[in-house]
MMTF fields as JSON, N, C-alpha, C and O atoms, coordinates in Angstrom:
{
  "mmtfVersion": "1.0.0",
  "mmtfProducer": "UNKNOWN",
  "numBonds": 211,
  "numAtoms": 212,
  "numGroups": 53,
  "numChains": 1,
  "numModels": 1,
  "chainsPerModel": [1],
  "groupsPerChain": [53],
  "chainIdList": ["A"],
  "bondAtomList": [4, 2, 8, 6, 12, 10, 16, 14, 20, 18, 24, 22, 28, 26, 32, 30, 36, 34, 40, 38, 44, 42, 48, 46, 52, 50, 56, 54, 60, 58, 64, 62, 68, 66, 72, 70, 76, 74, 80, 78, 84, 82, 88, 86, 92, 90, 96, 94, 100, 98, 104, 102, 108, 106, 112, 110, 116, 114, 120, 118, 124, 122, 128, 126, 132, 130, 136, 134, 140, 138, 144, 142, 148, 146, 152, 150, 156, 154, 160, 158, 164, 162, 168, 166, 172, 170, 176, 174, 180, 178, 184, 182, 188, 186, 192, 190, 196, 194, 200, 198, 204, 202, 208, 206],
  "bondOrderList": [1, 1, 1, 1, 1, 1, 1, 1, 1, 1, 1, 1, 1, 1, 1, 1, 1, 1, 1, 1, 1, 1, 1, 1, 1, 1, 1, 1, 1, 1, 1, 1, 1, 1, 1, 1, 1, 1, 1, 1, 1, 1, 1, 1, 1, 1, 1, 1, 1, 1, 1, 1],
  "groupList": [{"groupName": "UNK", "atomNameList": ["N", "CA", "C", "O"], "elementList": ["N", "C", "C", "O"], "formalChargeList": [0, 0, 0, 0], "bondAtomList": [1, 0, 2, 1, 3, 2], "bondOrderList": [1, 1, 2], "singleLetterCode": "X", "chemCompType": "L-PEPTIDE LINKING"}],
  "groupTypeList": [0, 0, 0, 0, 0, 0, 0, 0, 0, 0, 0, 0, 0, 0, 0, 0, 0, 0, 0, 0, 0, 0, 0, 0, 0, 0, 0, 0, 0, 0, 0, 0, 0, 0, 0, 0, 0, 0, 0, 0, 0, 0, 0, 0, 0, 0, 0, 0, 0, 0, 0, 0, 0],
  "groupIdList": [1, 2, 3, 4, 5, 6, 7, 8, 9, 10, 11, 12, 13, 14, 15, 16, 17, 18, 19, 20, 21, 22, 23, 24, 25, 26, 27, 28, 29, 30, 31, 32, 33, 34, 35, 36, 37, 38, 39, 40, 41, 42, 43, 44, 45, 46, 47, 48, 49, 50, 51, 52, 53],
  "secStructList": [7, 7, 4, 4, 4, 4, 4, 4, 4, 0, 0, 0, 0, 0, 2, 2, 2, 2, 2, 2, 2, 7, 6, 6, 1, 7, 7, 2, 2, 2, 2, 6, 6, 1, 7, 2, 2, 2, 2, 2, 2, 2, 2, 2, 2, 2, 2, 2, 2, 2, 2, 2, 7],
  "xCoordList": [-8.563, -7.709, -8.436, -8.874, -8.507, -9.19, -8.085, -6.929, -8.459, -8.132, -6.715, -5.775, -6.69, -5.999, -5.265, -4.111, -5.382, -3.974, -3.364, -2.721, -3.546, -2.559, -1.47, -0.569, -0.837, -0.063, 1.079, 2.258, 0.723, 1.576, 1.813, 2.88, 1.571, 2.264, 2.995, 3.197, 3.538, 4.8, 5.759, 5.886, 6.74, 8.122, 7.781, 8.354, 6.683, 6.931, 6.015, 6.64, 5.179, 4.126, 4.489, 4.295, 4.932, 5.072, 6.621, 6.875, 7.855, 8.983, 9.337, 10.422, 8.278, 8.29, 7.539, 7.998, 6.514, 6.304, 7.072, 6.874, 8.025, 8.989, 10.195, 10.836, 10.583, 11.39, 10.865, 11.582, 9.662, 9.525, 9.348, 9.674, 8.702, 8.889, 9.507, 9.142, 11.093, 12.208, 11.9, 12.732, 10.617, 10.707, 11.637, 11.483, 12.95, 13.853, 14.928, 15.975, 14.417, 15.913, 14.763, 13.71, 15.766, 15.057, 13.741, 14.024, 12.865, 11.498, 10.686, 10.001, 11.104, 10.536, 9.185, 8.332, 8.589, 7.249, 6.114, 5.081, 6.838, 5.794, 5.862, 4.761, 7.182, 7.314, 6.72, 5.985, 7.416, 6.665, 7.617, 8.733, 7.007, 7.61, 7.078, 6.928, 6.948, 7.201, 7.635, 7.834, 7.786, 8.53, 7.946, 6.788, 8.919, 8.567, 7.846, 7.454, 7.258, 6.987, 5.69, 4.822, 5.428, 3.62, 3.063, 1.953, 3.978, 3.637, 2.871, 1.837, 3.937, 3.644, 2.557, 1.852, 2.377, 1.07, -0.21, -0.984, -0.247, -0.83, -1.993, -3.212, -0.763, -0.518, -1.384, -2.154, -1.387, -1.736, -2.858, -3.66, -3.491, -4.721, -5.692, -6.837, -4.895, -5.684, -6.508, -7.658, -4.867, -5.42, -6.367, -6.986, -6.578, -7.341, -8.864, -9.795, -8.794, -9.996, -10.772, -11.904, -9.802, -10.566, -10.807, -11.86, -10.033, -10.571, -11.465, -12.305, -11.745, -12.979, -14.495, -15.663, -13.996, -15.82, -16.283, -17.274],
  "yCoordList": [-16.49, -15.394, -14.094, -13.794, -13.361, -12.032, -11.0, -11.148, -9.852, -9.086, -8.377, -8.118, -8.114, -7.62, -8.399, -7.979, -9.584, -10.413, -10.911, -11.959, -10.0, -10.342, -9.871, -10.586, -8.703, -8.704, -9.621, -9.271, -10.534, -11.889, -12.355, -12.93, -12.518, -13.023, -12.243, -12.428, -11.327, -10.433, -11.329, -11.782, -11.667, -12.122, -13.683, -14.446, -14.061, -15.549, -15.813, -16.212, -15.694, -15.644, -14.055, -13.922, -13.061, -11.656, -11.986, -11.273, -12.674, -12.74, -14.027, -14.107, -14.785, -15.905, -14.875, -15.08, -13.833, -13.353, -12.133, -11.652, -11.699, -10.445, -11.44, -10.978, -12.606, -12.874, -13.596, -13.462, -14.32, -14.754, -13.585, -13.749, -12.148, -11.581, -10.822, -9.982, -10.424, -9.743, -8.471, -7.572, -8.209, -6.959, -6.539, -5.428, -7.357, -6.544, -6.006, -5.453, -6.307, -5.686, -4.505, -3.981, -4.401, -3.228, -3.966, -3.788, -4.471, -4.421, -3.032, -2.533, -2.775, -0.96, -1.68, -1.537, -2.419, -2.727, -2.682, -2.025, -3.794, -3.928, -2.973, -2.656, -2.199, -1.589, 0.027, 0.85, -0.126, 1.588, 2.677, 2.951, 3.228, 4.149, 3.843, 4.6, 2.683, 2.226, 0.711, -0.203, 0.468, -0.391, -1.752, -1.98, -2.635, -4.176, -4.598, -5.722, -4.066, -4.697, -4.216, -5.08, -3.137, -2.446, -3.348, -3.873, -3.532, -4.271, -5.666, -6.126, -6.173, -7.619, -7.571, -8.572, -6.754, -6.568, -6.605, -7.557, -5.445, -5.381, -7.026, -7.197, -7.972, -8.957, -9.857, -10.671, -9.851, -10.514, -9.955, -10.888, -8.846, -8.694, -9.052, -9.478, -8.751, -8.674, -10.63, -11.064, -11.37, -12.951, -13.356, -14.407, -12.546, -12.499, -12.464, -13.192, -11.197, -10.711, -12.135, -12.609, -12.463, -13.409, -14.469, -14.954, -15.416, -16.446, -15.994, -16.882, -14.908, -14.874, -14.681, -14.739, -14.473, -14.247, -15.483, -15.579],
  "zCoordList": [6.96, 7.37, 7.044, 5.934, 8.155, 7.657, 7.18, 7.576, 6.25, 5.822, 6.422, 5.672, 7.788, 8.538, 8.671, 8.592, 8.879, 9.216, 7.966, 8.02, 6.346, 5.277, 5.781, 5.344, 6.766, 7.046, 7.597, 7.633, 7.919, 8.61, 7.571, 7.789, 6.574, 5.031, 4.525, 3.325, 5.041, 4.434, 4.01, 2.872, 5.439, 4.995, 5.121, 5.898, 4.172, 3.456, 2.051, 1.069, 1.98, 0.651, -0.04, -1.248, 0.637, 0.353, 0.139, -0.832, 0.486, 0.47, -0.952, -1.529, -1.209, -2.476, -3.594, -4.718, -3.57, -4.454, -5.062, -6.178, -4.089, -4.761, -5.247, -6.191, -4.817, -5.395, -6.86, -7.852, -6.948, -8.174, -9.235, -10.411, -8.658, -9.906, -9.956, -10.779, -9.057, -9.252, -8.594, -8.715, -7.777, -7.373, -6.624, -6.116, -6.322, -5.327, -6.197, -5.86, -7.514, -8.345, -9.215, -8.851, -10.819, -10.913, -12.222, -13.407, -12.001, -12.523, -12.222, -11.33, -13.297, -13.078, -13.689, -12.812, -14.847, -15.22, -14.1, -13.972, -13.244, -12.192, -11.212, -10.762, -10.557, -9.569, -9.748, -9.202, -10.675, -11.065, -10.499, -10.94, -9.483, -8.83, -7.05, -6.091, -7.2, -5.921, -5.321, -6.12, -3.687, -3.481, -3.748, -4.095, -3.535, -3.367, -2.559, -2.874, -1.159, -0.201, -0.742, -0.865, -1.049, -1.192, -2.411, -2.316, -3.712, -4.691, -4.544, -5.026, -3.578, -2.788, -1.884, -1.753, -1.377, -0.258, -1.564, -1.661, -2.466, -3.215, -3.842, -3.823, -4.349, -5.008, -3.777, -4.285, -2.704, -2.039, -1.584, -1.585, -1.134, -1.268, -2.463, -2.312, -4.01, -4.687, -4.819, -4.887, -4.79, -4.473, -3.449, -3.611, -2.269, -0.748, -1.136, -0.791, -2.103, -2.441, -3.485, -3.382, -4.318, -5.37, -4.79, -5.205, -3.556, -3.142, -2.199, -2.057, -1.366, -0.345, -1.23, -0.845, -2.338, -3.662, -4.032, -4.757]
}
């Protein structure tokens, strides 16, 4: 999967990872001062990046 198409993992690998770590409620730790969906995108590039090395 290239880079660009992490987007198609939103609402399922991106929808199992906000719910396992509560980003839709208030996890201010992880969220910060921003949303669930960017966190999760985040989370999933950063995994993208470690298995393509």
């Amino acid at each position: 999967m290239s880079k660009d198409e992490l987007v198609l993992l939103h609402f399922s690998l991106g929808k199992d990872i906000r719910n396992a770590f509560g980003l839709n409620g208030d996890n201010a730790v992880l969220l910060g001062k921003r949303c669930a969906d960017d966190v999760s995108g985040d989370i999933i590039e950063a995994l993208w990046e470690k298995l393509s090395n």
